[in-house]
C-alpha positions, -999 to +999 in steps of 0.1 A: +364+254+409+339+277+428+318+245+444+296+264+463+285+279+434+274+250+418+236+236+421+235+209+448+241+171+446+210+152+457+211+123+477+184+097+479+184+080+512+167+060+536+167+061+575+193+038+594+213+031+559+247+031+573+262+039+533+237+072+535+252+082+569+287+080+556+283+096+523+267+124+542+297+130+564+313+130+536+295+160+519+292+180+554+332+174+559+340+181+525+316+212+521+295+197+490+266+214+493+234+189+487+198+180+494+189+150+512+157+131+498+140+106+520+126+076+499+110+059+522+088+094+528+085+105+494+066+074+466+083+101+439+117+100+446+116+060+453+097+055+420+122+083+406+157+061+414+138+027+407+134+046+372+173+047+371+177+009+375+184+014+419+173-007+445+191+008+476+207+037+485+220+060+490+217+076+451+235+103+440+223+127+414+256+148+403+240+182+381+252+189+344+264+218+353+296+204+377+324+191+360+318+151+352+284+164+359+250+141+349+262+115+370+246+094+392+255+061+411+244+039+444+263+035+477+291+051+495+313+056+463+346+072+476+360+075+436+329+093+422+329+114+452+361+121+451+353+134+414+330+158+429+361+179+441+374+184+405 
């Protein structure tokens, strides 16, 4: 799988969320590429992962196009990242 290829994860974070820092790493080390959304600086994005039934974060939107893609989930989910790598 040609990853970089791929449209980028989004994540939907917050500042100081210790789960947001750590999935980050994550991407950077792993070399997902993805956008970081602030919620708590864009009313939205917030309103946007409320929609999806979240109340913290991070969020992450997985794309249809990657494989197990149109996925999304909360926290610092070390099995559905790990899906990310195929």
């Amino acid at each position: 799988m040609h990853i970089e290829n791929r449209l980028p994860v989004v994540m939907y974070s917050k500042p100081a969320c210790v789960q947001c820092n750590a999935t980050e790493r994550w991407f950077k080390a792993n070399k997902i590429q993805y956008r970081k959304v602030d919620v708590s600086q864009d009313e939205s994005a917030l309103a946007y992962v409320k929609g999806l039934g979240y109340q913290g974060a991070p969020v992450v939107i997985v794309p249809m196009d990657w494989p197990n893609g149109g996925s999304h989930w909360y926290g610092f989910d070390t099995g559905n990242l790990q899906k990310l790598l195929g």
